[in-house]
C-alpha positions in Angstrom: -17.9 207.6 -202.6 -21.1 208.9 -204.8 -23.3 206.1 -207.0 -21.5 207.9 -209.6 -17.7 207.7 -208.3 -18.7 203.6 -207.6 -19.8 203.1 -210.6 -17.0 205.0 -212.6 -14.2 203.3 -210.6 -16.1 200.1 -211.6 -15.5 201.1 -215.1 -11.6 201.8 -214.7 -10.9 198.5 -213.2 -12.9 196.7 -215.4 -11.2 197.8 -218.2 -7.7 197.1 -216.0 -9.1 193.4 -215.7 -9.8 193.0 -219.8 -6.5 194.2 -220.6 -4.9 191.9 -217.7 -6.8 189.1 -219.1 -5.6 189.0 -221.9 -1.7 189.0 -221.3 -2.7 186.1 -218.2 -4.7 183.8 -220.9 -1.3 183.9 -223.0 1.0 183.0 -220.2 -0.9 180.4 -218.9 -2.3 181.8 -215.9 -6.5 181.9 -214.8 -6.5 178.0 -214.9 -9.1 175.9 -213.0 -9.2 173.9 -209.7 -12.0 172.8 -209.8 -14.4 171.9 -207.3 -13.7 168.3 -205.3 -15.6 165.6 -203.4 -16.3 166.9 -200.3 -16.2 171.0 -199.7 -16.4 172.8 -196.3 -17.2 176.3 -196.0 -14.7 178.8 -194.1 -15.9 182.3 -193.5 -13.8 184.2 -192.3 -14.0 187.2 -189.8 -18.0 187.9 -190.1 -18.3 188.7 -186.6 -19.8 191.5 -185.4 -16.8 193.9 -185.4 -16.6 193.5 -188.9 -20.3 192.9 -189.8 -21.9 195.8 -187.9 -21.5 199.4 -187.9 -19.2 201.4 -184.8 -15.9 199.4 -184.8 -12.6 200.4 -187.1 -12.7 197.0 -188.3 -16.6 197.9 -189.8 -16.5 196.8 -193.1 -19.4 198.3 -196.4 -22.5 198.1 -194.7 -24.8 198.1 -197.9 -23.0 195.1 -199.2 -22.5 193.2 -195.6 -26.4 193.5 -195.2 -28.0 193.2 -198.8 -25.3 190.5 -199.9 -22.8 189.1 -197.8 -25.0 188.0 -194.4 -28.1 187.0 -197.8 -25.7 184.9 -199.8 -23.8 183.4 -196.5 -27.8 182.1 -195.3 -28.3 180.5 -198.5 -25.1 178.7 -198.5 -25.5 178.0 -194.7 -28.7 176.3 -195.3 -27.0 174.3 -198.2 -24.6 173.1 -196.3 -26.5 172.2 -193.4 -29.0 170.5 -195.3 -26.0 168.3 -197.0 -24.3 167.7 -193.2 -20.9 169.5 -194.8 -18.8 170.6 -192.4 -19.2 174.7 -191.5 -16.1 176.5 -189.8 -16.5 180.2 -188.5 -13.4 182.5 -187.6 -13.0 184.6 -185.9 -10.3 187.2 -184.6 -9.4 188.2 -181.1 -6.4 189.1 -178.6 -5.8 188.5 -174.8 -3.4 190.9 -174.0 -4.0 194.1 -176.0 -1.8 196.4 -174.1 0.0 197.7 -176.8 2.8 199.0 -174.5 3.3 195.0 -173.0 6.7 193.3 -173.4 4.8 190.5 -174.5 1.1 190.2 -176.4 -0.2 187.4 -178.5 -0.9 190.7 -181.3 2.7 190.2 -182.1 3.5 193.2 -184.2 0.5 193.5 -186.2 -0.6 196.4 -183.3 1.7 198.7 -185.1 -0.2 198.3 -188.5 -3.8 198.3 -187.5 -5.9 198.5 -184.8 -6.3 194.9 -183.8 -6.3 196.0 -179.8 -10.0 197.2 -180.5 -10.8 193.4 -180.9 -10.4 192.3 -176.9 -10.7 188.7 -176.3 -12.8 189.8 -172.8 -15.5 191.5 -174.9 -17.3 188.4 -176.5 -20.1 190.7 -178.3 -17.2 191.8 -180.7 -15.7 188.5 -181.7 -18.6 186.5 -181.7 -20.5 185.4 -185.0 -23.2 187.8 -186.1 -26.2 186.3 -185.0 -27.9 186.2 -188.6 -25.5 183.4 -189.2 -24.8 182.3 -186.1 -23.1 178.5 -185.6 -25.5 176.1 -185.0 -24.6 172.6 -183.4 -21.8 170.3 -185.5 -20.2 173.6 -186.5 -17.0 174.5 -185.7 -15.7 178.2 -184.5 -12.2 178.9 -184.5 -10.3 181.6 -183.3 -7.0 183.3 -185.1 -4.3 186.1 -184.1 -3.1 186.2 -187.4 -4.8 187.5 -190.8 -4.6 183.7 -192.8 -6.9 181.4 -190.9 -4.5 178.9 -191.5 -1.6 180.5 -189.9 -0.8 179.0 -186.5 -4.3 177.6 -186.4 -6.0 173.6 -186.7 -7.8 174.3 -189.4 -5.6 172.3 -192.0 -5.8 169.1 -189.7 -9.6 169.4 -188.9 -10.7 169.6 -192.6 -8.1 166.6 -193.4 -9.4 164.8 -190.6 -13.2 165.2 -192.3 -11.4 164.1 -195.5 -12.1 167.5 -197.3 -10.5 168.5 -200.2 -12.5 171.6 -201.2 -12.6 175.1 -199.0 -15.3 177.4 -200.3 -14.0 180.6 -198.5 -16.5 183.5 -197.6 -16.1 187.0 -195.5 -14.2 189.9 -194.7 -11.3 191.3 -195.6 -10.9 190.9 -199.7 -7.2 192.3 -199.2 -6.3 190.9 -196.1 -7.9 187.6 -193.9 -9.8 186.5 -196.9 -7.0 186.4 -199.2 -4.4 185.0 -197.0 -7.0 181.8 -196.4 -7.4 181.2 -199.8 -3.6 181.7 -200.6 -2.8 179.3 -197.3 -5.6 177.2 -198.6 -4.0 176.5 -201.9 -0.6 175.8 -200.6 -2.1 173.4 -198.3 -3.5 171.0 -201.2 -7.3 172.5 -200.8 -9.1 173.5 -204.0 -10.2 177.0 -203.0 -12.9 179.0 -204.2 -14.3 182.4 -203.7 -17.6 182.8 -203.3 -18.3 186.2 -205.1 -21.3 188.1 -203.3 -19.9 187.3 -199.6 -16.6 188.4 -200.0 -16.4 192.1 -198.5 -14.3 194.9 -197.6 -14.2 198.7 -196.0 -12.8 199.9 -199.4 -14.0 201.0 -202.7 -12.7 198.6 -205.2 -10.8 196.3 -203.4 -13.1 193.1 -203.5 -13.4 193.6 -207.2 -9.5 194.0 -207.3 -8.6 190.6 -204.9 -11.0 188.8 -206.8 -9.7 189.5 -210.3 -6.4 188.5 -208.8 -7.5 185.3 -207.0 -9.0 184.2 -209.8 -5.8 184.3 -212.0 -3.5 183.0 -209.5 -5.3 181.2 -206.6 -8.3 180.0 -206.6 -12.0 179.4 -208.4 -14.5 182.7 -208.3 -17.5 181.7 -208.5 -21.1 182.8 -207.3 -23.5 181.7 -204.2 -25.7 180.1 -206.9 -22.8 178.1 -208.3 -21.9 177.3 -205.2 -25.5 176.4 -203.9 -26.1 174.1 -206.9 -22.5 172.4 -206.7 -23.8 171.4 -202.9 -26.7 170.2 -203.7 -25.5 168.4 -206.6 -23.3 166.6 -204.6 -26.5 165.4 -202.1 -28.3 164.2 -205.2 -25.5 162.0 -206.1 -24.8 160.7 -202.5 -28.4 159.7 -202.2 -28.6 158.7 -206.0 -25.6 156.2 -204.7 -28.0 154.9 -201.6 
């Protein structure tokens, strides 16, 4: 899409959201979670099939380089610098024969093209390296769009007694929304952190987000979420 499509689609689905607003404020809906005690940060899916360009699953480049991988280093450092526990997932299959009796892709296969995403080609799944783990963080792997779905996830964060998921990455529409849907219904307060939260396309972040916001979880920005973290090392050492 031109500059002038973007920013004309932007318009149109603003308006949408002021109009939605409204009817959502008067039925009781856009409440707040809140942020908790203790947060993790999920990303979900920034690995190099989504993050770089050449694969299907490539998401907006312009966005993925000048503010998703930019606002996911600031809030790495945060969290590192706080010792909050960091969980990266990612998405992979073993058996991608599509033809197979019997593949761990179930049926997704005959919606999208998850056999381009082979478990033996590491390069693919594998964190892009500008935010690559470091030590103490965890990776975790999923078949499924939710990162909860059929994965540890729920019992590692309640076994590091966290109550808050701040939820980054790629898709808006699809992995990132299921998390923070899963996340909720799981008893985590779940927020969306606004500039590294992607998609392939036009208007569907701003869309998922609007919605998210109404119905699911917290929006909020990486400077928010930056100054929530480190507000919560002040008090811990305030506390010392």
């Amino acid at each position: 899409m031109s500059d002038v499509d973007t920013r004309e689609l932007d318009r149109l689905l603003q308006q949408a959201f002021d109009t939605a607003s409204k009817l959502y404020r008067e039925r009781g809906f856009q409440r707040r979670v809140g942020f908790g005690r203790r947060p993790a940060l999920v990303s979900v899916d920034l690995a190099n099939a989504w993050t770089r360009p050449g694969n299907p699953f490539t998401c907006d480049q312009e966005k993925m380089d000048n503010e998703i991988i930019p606002g996911m280093q600031k809030l790495l450092k945060a969290f590192r610098a706080a010792s909050l526990p960091v969980v990266h997932v990612t998405t992979a299959y073993e058996i991608t024969d599509r033809d197979a009796d019997f593949t761990d892709m179930g049926l997704w296969h005959s919606k999208i093209p998850v056999e381009v995403v082979n478990l033996k080609d590491k390069d693919l799944w594998a964190i892009d390296s500008r935010i690559a783990p470091v030590e103490g963080e965890y990776t975790l792997l999923k078949k499924r769009a939710s990162a909860f779905h059929g994965t540890e996830l729920a019992g590692i964060l309640r076994a590091g007694n966290v109550d808050t998921i701040l939820v980054t990455g790629v898709t808006a529409c699809a992995c990132v929304r299921q998390t923070i849907c899963d996340g909720l219904a799981d008893g985590f307060r779940t927020i969306a952190v606004r500039e590294c939260i992607g998609d392939r396309v036009p208007g569907a972040v701003a869309w998922n987000l609007f919605d998210i916001d109404a119905k699911f979880g917290d929006v909020h920005s990486v400077d928010e979420c930056v100054a929530y973290i480190d507000g919560l090392a002040a008090h811990r050492l305030a506390a010392e």
